[in-house]
N, C-alpha and C positions, 0 to 999 in steps of 0.2 A: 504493500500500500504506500503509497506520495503522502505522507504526511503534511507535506506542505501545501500539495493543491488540495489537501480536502480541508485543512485549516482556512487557506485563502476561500474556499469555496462558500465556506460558513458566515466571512464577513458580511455580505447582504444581508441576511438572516438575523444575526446578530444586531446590526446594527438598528434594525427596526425597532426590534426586542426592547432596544436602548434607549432609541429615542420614543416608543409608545411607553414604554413600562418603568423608564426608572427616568428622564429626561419630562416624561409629560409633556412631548413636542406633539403638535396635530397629524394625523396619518399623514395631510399631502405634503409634510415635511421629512417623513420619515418616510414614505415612496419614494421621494425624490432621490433621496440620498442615497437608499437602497437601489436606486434606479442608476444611478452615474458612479456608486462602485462596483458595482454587475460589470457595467461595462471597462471603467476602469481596469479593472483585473481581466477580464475576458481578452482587452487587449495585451495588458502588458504580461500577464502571466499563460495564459489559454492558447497564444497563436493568434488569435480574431482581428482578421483584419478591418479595418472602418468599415468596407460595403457590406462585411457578415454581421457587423453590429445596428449597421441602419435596417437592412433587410430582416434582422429578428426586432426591432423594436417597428418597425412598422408591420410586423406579422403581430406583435403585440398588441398594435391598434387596431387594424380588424379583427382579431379577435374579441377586443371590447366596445367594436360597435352594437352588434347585440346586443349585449347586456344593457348597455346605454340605454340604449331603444327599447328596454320592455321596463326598465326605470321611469326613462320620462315619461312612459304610455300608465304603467302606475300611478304614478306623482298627479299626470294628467287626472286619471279619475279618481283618485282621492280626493282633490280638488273642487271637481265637480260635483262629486258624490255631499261634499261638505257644504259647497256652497246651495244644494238640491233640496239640503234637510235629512240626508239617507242616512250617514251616519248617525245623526243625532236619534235616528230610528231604529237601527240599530244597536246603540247603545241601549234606548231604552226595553227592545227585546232581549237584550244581555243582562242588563239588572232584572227584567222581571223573568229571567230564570230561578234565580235565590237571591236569598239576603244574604248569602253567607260569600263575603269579598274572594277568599279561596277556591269558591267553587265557579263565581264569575271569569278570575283569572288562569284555572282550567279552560273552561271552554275558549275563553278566547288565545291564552297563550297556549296551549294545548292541542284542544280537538282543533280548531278551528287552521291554527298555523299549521296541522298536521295534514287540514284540508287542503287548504293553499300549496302548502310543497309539494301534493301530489299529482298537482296540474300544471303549477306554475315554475318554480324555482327563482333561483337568479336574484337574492334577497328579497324575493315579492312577500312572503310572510313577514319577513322584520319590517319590510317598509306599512303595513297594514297594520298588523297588532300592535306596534311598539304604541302610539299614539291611542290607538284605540284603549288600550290599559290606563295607559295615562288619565283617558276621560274616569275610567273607572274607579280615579283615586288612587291607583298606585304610581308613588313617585316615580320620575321618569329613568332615574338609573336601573331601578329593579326591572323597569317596565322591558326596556331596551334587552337585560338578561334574559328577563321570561322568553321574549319574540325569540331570541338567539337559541336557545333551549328547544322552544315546540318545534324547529323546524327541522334541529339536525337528525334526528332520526331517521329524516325520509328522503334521507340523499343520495342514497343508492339507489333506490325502488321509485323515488317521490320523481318528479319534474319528466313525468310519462316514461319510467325508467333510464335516460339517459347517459346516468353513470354505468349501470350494467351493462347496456349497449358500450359504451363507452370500454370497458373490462373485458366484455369477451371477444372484439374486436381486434384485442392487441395479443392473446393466448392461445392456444392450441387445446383445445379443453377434447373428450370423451362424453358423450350426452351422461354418464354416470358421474364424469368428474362433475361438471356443470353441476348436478343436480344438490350434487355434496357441497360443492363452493354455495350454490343457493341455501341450503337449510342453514350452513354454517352462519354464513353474513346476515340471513334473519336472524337465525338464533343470540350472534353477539347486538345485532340493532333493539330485539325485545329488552334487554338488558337497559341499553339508551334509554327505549320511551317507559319504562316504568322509573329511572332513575330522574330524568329528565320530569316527569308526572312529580314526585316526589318534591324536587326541588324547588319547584313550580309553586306547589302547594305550599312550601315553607317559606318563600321569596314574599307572597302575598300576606299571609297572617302569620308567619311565626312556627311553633310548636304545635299551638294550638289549631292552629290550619288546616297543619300537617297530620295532625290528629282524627279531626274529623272529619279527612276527607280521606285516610287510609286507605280505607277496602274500596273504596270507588277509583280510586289512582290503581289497585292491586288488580281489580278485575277491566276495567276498560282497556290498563297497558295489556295484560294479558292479552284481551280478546282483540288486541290491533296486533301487537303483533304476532301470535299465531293466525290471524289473519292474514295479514304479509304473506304469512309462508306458505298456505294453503294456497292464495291464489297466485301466487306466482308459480305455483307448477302450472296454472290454466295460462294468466297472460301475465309474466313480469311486470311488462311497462305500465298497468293499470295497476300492479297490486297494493302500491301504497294509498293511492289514492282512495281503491274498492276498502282498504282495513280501513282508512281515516271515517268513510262513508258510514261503513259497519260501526264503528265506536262514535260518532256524535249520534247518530239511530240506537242506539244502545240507553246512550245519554237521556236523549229527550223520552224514549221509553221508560227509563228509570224516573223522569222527573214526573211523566203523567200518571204514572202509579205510584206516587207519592213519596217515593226514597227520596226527591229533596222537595222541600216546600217553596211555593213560587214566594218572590216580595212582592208582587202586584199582580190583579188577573191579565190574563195575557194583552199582549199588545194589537187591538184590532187592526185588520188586514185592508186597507184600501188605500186609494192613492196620495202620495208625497205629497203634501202640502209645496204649493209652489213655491218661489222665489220670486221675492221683491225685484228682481232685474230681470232683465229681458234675457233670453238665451245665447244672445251674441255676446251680452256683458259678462256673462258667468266662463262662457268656453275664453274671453280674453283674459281674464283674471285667473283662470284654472292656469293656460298657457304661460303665463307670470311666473305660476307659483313653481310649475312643474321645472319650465326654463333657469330660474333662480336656486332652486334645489338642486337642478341635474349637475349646474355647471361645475362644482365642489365634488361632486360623487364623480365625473365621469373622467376628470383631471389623476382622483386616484385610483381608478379602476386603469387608465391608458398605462399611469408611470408603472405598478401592480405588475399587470399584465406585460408591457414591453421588460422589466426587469427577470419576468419569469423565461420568460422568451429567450434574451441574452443567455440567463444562466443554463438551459438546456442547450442550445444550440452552440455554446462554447464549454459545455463536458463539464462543466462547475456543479448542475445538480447531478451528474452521473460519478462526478469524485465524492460528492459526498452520501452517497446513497451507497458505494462501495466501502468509503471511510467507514461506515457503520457497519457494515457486512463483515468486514475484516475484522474490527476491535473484537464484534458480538462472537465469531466464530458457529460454533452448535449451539450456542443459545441465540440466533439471530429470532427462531419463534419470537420471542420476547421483544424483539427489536420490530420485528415487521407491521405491527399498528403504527410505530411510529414515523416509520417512511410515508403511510398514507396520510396521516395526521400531517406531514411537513411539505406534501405536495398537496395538500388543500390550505395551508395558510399561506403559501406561495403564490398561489392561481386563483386562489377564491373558489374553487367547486372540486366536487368529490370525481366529477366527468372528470377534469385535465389529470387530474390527482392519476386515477387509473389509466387515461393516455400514457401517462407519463413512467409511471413505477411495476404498471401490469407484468410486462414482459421481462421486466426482472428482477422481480418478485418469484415467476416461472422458473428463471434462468437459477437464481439464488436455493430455493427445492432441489433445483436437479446438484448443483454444484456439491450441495450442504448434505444432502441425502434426506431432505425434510418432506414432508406431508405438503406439497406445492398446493394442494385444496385448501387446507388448514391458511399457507400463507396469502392466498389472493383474497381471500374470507378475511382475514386480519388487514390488508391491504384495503378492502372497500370499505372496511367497517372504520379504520382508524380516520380513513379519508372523509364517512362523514359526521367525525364529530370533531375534526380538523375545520370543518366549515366555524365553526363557534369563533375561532382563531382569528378567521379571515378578515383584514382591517378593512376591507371595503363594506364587508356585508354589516361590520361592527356601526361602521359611520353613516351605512343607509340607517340604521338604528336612530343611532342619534339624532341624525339632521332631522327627522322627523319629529322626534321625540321634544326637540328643543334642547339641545346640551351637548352641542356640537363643540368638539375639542377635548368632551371627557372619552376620549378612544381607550386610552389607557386605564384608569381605573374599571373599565367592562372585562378589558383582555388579562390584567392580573387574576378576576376572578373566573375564567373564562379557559385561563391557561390551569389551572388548577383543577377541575372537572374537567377539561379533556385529557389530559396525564393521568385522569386517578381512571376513565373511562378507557383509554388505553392498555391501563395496566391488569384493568378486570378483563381483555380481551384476551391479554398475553397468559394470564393467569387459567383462564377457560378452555384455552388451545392446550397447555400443560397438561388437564386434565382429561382433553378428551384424546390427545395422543394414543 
């Protein structure tokens, strides 16, 4: 092993770390940085000449024109949804499910972002719920955690399955392998959404929350993700989204038979009260808001993305993904959550995550003599609670949220639950060895 390129490879990384977590600098100051020593070293240390480093930092930009684009189409109807009255209707359907603030801040950071990820992806959960909790009364740092929480569960299976298209596109799998790699990476994700439900519950009221909302967080994670798993033998790419469908139908099932009491009779069903402004006033003022918003998110998702770009295309994330291989040796099991976990706070999604680590994760099995099911299951699963990490999806949080610039105090708590959720995966692989 190159000691020294897998150190130099680290500095990117690192330096984020640095300036989100112990500096308190804002993410697009800490992309930037990580963004011009990618390349810095890419040149001077990697080989990289200028035209390989323009041509991955504008691979980097269309790669984040999409994203862009389903942000400001977000933003867009949030917008307008707010300026409509929808939300405010919305809300008061979410309180008059219970009194009890816990159970509110389930459904919405929970089922609801559980629902969202499994259609949408690409921070559209944190951009909706963060704000939405907020209305609910929970301050907006926790608010922003919850959002970050409910979604990462569904980031293998969630966003029409994209990350597992993404994972078997780059492997050589056996319809037996496959089938093994699927139960596995449900099985470590069920772990997620009950821990995730748990946290959730404590985040909004405390102990007490947490308390009595137990068995209902015990049997809805269960019955999502065995869900998950059943129906991804029928169709993957729907299966997150069919479990989210299953567990809020569970939910409202439970509340019409009385397992939770409403706070108010329900909210009658008829049309939106209109808006005091004409509908050309409301889509210019959505267009403002969404414009105003995107321009901050879309500056750190390019420097993000063009820096992820440099570091693969100049062998700096492939020195450091082999750094690890080598130090780990036969305990790499234990190491492989955390290669996904580091190629989704890199890229921001569990998809690149698996582009990127798939095939040698594969390679690393056959090398090592390991259970290559075991590690591509450890690879999807570290990759999506790696998304919690991502400082773009942290600061879609925020901006929203109103408390843009606290990037770092989310990601301290944030870096802590996915380490501890890593390490229950490496732990789990151990034992089913």
């Amino acid at each position: 092993m190159d000691v020294e390129r897998c150190l130099l490879a680290l500095m990117p990384i690192l330096s984020l770390l640095v300036m989100l977590l112990a500096l308190r600098q804002s993410v697009q100051r800490a992309a930037g940085l990580g963004f011009l020593l990618a390349a810095a070293l890419g040149s001077a240390f990697f080989g990289a000449a200028g035209t390989l480093l323009l041509d991955a930092s504008l691979q980097g930009v269309l790669h984040a024109l999409p994203i862009i684009g389903v942000i400001f189409g977000t933003l867009l109807l949030y917008a307008g949804a707010e300026a409509l009255g929808i939300l405010r209707r919305l809300q008061q359907f979410l309180q008059a499910c219970s009194t009890d603030l816990a159970v509110q801040a389930l459904v919405v950071g929970w089922l609801f972002a559980h629902l969202l990820q499994g259609i949408s992806g690409f921070g559209v959960p944190v951009l909706i719920c963060a704000p939405l909790l907020v209305r609910l009364g929970i301050p907006p740092l926790r608010a922003v955690l919850i959002a970050l929480l409910g979604q990462c569960w569904g980031n293998t299976f969630g966003t029409v399955g994209l990350a597992w298209d993404g994972l078997l596109t780059q492997v050589t799998l056996t319809p037996s392998m496959e089938r093994t790699v699927l139960v596995l990476s449900s099985s470590y994700l069920l772990l997620v959404c009950l821990l995730s439900g748990f946290l959730i519950a404590y985040l909004a009221d405390g102990w007490s929350g947490l308390r009595r909302t137990f068995f209902l967080v015990l049997c809805l994670g269960i019955l999502q993700g065995e869900g998950q798993t059943l129906f991804s033998y029928v169709h993957a790419e729907l299966a997150n989204f069919l479990a989210s469908l299953l567990g809020f139908g569970a939910f409202l099932l439970w509340r019409r038979t009385g397992g939770i009491p409403a706070a108010v009779p329900p909210v009658p069903v008829g049309p939106f009260r209109k808006s005091g402004r004409g509908g050309k006033t409301v889509l210019a003022s959505a267009c403002r808001y969404a414009l105003c918003r995107t321009r901050p998110v879309a500056t750190t998702v390019v420097l993000l993305l063009a820096m992820s770009e440099i570091m693969v295309t100049t062998g700096q994330t492939r020195a450091l993904a082999e750094g690890l291989a080598t130090l780990t040796g036969k305990g790499y099991l234990l190491a492989a959550p955390f290669v996904g976990l580091l190629g989704s706070f890199m890229t921001a999604s569990n998809l690149s995550s698996n582009i990127l680590f798939a095939a040698f994760q594969q390679q690393m099995g056959t090398i090592l003599h390991l259970p290559v099911e075991q590690l591509l299951a450890l690879q999807t699963a570290g990759g999506a609670v790696g998304t919690l990490l991502s400082p773009s999806n942290v600061f879609l949080g925020t901006s929203t949220a109103g408390i843009a610039g606290q990037e770092g105090i989310i990601l301290r708590q944030t870096l802590l639950i996915a380490v501890i959720c890593c390490m229950l995966f490496a732990l789990a692989a151990l034992v089913l060895s």
